[in-house]
C-alpha positions as CSV (number, residue, x, y, z in Angstrom):
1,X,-41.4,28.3,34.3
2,X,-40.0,28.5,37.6
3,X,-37.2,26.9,36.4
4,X,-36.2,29.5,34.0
5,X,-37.0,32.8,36.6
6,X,-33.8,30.9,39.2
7,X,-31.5,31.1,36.1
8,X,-32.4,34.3,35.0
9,X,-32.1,35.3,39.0
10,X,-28.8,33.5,38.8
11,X,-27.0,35.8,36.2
12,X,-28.4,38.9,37.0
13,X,-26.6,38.5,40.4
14,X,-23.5,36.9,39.5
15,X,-21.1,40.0,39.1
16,X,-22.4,41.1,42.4
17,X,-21.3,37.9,44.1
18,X,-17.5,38.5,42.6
19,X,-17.7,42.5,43.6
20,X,-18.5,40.9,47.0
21,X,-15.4,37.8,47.0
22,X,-12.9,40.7,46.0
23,X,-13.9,43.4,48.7
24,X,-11.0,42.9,51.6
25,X,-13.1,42.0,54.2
26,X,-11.1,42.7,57.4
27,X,-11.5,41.8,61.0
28,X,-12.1,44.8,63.3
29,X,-8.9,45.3,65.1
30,X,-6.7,47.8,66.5
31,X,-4.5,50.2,63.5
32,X,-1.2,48.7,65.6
33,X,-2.0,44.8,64.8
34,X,-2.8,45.7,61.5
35,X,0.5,47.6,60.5
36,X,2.4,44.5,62.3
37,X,0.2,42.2,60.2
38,X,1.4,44.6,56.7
39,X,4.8,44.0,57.5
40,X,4.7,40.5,57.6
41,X,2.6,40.0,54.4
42,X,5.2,42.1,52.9
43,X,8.0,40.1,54.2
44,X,6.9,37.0,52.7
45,X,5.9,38.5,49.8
46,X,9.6,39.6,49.6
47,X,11.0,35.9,50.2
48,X,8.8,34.5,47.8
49,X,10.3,36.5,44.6
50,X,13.9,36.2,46.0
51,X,13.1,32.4,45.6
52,X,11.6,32.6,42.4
53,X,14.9,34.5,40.7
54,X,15.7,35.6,37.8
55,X,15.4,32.6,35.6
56,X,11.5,32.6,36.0
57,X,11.2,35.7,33.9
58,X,12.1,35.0,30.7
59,X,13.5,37.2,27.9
60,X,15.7,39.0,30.7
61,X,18.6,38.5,33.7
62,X,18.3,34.6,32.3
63,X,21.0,32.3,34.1
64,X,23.3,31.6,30.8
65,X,23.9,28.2,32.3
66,X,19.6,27.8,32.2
67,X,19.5,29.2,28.4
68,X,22.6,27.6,26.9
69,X,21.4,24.2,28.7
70,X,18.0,25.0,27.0
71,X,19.6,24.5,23.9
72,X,21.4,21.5,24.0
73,X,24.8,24.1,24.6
74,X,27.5,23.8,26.7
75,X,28.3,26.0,29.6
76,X,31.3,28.3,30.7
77,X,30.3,29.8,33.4
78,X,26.8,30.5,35.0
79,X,26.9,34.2,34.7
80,X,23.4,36.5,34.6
81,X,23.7,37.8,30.9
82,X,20.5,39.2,29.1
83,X,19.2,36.1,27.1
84,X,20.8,35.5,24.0
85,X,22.1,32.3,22.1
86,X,25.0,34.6,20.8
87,X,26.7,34.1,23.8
88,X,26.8,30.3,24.2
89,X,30.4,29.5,23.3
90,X,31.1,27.2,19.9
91,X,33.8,26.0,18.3
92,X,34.3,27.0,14.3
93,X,34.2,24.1,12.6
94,X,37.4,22.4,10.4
95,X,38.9,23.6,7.7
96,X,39.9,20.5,5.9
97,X,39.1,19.6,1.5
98,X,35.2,18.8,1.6
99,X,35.8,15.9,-1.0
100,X,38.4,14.1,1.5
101,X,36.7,14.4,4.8
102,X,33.2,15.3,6.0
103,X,32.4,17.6,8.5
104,X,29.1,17.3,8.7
105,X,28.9,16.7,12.8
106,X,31.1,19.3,13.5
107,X,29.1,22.8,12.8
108,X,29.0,24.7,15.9
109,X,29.7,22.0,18.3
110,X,29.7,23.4,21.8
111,X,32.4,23.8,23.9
112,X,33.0,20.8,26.0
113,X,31.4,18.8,23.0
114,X,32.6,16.7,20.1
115,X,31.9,15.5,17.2
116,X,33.6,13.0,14.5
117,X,35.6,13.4,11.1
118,X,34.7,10.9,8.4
119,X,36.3,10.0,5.3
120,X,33.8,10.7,1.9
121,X,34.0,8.4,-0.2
122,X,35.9,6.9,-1.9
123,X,38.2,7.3,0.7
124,X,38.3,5.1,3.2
125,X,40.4,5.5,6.8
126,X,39.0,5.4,10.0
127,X,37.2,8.4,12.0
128,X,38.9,10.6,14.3
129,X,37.0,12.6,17.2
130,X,37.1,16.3,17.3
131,X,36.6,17.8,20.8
132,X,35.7,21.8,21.5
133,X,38.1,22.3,24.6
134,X,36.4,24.1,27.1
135,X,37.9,27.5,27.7
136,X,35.6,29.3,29.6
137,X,35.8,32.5,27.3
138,X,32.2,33.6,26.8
139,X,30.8,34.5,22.8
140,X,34.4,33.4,21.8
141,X,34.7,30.7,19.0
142,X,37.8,28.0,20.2
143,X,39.3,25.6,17.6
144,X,38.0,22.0,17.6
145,X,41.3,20.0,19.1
146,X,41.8,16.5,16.4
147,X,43.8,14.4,14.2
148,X,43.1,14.1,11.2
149,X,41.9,11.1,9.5
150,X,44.3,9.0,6.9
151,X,42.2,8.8,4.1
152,X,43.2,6.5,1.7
153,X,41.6,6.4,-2.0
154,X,40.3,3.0,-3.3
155,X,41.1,3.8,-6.5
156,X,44.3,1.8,-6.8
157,X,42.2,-1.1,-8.9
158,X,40.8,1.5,-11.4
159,X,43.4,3.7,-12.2
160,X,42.7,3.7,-15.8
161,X,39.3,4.3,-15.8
162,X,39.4,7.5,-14.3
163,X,39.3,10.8,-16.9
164,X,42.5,12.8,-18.0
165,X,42.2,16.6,-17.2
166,X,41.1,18.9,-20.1
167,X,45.1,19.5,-20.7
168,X,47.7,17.1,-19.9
169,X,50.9,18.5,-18.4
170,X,53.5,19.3,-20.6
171,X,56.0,17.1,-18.3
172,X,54.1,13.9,-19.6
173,X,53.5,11.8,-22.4
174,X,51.9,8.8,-23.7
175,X,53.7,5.7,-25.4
176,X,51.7,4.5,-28.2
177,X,52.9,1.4,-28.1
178,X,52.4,0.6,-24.6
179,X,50.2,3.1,-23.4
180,X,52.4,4.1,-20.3
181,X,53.2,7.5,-19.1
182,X,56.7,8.9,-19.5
183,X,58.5,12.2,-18.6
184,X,58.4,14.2,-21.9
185,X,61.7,15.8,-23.5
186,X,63.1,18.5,-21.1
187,X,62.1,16.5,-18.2
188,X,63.3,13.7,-16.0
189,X,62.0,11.5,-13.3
190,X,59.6,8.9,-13.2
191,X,56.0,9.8,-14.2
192,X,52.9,8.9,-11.9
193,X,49.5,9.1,-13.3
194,X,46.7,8.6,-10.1
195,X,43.2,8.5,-9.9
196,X,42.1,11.3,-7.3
197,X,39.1,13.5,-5.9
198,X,39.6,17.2,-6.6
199,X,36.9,20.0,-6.2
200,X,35.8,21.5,-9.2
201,X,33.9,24.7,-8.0
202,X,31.6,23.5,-5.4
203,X,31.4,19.4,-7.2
204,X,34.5,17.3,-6.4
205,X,35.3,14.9,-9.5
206,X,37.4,11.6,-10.3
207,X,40.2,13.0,-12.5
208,X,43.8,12.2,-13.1
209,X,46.8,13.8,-11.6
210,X,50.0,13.4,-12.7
211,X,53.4,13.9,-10.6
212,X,56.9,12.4,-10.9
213,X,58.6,14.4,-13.6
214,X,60.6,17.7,-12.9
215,X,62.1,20.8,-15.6
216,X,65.6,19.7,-16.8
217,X,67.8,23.0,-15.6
218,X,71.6,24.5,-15.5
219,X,73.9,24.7,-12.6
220,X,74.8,27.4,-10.6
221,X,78.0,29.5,-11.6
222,X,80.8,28.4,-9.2
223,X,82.7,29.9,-6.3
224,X,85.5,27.7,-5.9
225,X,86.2,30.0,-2.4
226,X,82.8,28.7,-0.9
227,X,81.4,25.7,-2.6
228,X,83.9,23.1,-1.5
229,X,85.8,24.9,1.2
230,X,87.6,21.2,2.2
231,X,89.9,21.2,-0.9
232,X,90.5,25.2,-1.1
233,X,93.9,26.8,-0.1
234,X,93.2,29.2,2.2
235,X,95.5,31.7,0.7
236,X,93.5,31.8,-2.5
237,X,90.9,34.2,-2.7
238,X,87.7,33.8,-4.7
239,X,89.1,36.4,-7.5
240,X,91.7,34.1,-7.6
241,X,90.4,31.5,-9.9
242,X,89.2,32.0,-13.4
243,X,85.9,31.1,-14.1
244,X,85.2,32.2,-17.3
245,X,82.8,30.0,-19.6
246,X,80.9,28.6,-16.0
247,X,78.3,31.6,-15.9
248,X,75.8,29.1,-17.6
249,X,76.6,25.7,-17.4
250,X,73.2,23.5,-18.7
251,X,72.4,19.9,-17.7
252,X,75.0,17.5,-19.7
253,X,77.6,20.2,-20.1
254,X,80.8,21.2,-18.7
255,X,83.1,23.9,-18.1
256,X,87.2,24.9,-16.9
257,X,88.0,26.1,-14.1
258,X,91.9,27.8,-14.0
259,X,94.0,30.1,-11.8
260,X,93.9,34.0,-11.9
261,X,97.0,34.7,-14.2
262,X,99.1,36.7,-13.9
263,X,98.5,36.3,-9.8
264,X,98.5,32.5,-9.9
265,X,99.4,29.5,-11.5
266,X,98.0,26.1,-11.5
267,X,96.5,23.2,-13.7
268,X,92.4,23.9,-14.4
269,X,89.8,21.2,-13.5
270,X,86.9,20.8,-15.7
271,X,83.2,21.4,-13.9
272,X,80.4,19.0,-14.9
273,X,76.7,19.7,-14.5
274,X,74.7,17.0,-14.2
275,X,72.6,15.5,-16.9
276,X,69.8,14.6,-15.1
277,X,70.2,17.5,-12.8
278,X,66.5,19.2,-12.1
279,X,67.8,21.2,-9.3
280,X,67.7,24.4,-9.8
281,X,70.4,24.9,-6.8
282,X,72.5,22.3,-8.1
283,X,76.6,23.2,-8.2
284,X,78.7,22.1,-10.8
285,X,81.2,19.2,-9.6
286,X,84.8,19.6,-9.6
287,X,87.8,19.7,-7.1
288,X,89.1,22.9,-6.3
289,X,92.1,23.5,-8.7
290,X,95.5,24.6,-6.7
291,X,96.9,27.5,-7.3
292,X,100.5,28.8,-6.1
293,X,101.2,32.8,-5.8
294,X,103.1,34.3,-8.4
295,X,105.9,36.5,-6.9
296,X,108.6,38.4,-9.0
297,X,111.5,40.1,-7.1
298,X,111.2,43.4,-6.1
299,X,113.4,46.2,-7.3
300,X,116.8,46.6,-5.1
301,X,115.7,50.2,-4.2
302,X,111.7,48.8,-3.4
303,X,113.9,46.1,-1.1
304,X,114.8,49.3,1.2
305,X,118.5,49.3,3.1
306,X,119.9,46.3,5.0
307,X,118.7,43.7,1.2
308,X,121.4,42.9,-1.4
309,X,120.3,40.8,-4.5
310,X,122.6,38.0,-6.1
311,X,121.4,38.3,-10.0
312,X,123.9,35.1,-10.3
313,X,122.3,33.0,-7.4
314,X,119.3,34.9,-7.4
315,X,119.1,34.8,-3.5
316,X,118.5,37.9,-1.1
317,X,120.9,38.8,1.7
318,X,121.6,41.3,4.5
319,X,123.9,43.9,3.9
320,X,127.1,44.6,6.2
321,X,125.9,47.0,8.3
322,X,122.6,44.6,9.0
323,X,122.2,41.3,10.3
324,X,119.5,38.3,9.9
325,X,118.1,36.6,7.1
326,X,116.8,38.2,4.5
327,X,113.0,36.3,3.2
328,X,111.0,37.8,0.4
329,X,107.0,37.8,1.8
330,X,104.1,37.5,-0.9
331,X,100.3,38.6,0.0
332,X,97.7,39.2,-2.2
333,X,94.2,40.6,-0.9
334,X,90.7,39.7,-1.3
335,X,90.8,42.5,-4.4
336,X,93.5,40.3,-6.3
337,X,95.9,43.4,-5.1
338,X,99.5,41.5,-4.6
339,X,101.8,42.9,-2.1
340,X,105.7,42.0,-2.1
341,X,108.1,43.1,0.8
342,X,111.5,41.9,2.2
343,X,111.7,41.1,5.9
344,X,114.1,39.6,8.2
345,X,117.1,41.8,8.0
346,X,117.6,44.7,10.8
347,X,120.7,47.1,11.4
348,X,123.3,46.3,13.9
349,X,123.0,48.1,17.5
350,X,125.6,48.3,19.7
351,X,125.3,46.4,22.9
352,X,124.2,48.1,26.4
353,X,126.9,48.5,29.0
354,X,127.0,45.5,31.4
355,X,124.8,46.4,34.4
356,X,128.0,45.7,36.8
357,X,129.6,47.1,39.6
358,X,131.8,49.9,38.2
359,X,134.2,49.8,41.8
360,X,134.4,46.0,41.4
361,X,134.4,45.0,37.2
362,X,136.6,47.0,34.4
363,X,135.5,46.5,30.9
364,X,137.3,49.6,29.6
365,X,138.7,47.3,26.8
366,X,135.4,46.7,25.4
367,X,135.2,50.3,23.6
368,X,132.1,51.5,22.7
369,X,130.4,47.7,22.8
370,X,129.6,47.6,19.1
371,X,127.9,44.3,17.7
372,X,129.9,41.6,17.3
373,X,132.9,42.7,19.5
374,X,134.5,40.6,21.9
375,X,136.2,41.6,25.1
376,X,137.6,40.7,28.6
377,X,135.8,41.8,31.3
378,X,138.3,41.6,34.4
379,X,138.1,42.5,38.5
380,X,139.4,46.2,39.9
381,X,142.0,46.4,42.2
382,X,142.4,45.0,45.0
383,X,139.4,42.4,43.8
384,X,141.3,39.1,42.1
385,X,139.3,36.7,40.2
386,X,139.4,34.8,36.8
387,X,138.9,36.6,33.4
388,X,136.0,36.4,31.7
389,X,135.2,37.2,28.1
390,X,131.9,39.4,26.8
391,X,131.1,37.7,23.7
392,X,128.9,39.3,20.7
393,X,128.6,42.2,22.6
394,X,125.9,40.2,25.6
395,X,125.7,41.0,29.1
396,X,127.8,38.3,30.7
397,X,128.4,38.9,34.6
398,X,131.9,36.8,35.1
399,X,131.5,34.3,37.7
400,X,135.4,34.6,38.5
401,X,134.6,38.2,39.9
402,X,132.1,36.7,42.7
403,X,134.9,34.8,43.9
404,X,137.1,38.1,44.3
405,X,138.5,39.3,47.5
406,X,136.5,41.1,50.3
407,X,138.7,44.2,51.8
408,X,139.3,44.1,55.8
409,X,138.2,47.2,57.6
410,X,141.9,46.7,59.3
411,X,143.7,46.8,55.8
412,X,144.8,43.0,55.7
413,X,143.8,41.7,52.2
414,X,142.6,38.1,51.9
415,X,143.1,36.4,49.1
416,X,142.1,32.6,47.5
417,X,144.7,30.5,46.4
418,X,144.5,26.8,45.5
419,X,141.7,26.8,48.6
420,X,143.9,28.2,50.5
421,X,143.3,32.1,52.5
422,X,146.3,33.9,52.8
423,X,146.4,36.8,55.0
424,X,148.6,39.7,53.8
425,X,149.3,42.6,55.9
């Protein structure tokens, strides 16, 4: 009985004991010590949270180096950012054919991370690391840095085994007799039938390829100016040759190639396309065919003055009055326009007068110094000296005249004789 009155005693006073624990119980001392004693509980208040930071409240101001870390993520930089996995940085994973290589390990790997790239079977090759560079870019997907793996298949023991496709290729065919694969008509090479993996929606499946055999196709048409420019005149232009009949040469067939008449003349080549050829930029083979110019005479009146025509020797000449030799000059354009002109004959000039001294050099006999003339040019009085001749109407100074006499201010005249001065008075 007494027992249970100090329990019931107990409870009813309990919240009156915790009223009393939280009442501030305070010494009594002056205002002043208390307002000093304020400012330090504030202070340390203050330091306290400063130490505690920001990445003790969660959900905001958390250290991205904290949350990133959290999640087994790399780190760029250890910015404050609100919290968010968004803004770890990853690398997007490879792009490469799912039933070659798996890529399993590398979704999302973190920058700074790696992760490996298998072969699927059956493939077989060794496995290649993949590494997500660290770029410091934050929320910003980098490309995985890697090699990628040389998957063989092991097929190479079954390769018969393995299903056609639901249409074989019209390039192939199979012998009967022997069961191998061949090129089928229209096509050439050597036919390849493999065993491979190839995805089929979202399934990859065994099937059969097949490779090796290519279209049988025509040549292109020619241009003997361009296609084999190391056996081409270089006076023949491309409208120059006569192509006709090589528009569409096929595989196996042929075609001549000539000269432009009435421009030029030459023997035509023939142009073979190959049989086998399954290029479709293949050129027909030939060597270039060489043409010469075709040039009849001009007319005597088309010639112009200073041309005479011999219809006997059938040779061109100058006229009297003109002077040269007289050539006959045959063009003909990139437009196939042919252009004939005489050259080489020009009109006779006469010849400039010597540029002598008049008081010293007399070449009165040389007339009005027409071409071809020939006279003496001699020395004035009281000069002596040798003649000399003006040939073809040139300017020849007379070295006898250096030699002539000098006059003495006195009168004496001095003259040369046999190296020998003579003074006359």
């Amino acid at each position: 009985m007494r027992s249970a009155t100090l329990i019931w005693l107990y409870l009813f006073c309990l919240p009156w004991l915790h009223a009393i624990d939280d009442i501030d119980w305070r010494p009594n001392v002056s205002q002043t010590i208390q307002r000093s004693a304020n400012r330090s509980k504030w202070r340390s208040r203050s330091s306290r949270q400063l130490q505690i930071g920001p990445s003790q409240d969660p959900g905001f101001n958390t250290k991205r180096s904290e949350l990133c870390a959290s999640h087994g993520q790399s780190v760029t930089r250890p910015e404050v950012v609100p919290t968010s996995l968004e803004l770890c940085s990853y690398c997007r994973g490879p792009e490469l054919d799912p039933c070659i290589y798996d890529v399993s390990e590398c979704s999302r790997v973190s920058q700074g991370g790696s992760c490996r790239i298998r072969c699927k079977v059956p493939y077989l090759g060794a496995s290649r690391e993949a590494v997500c560079p660290f770029s410091g870019n934050s929320g910003f997907e980098e490309n995985l840095t890697f090699l990628v793996p040389s998957c063989v298949a092991a097929l190479e023991q079954d390769q018969v085994s393995c299903p056609n496709p639901p249409e074989i290729p019209k390039a192939y065919r199979q012998l009967q007799e022997t069961g191998d694969w061949v090129c089928a008509p229209g096509f050439h090479g050597t036919a390849l039938r493999e065993c491979t993996v190839i995805r089929m929606g979202e399934a990859c499946l065994l099937q059969a390829v097949f490779s090796g055999c290519f279209a049988l196709t025509g040549c292109l048409a020619p241009d003997p100016a361009t296609d084999y420019p190391e056996g081409r005149a270089s006076d023949v232009p491309a409208c120059g040759y006569d192509t006709t009949g090589c528009e569409n040469v096929q595989n196996g067939q042929s075609c001549q190639i000539g000269c432009k008449d009435p421009l030029f003349f030459g023997v035509p080549v023939t142009a073979i396309c190959p049989e086998t050829n399954t290029d479709p930029n293949q050129k027909l083979i030939y060597s270039t065919p060489v043409c010469d110019k075709i040039c009849p005479d001009p007319l005597v009146e088309e010639a112009g003055p200073g041309y005479s025509y011999d219809i006997f020797t059938k040779q061109w000449s100058c006229t009297p009055k003109y002077t040269g030799r007289a050539v006959k000059q045959c063009d003909i354009t990139q437009q196939c326009q042919r252009v004939v002109e005489m050259v080489g004959c020009l009109p006779r000039m006469p010849c400039a007068e010597p540029e002598l001294d008049r008081c010293r050099y007399d070449w009165s006999s040389c007339g009005d110094l027409s071409a071809g003339v020939s006279c003496a040019i001699t020395c004035r009085s009281p000069y002596e000296g040798r003649h000399w001749a003006s040939a073809g109407g040139q300017h020849i100074t007379p070295e006898g005249c250096h030699r002539c006499p000098q006059t003495w201010q006195a009168g004496p005249l001095r003259r040369f004789l046999a190296g020998k001065t003579i003074h006359k008075w």
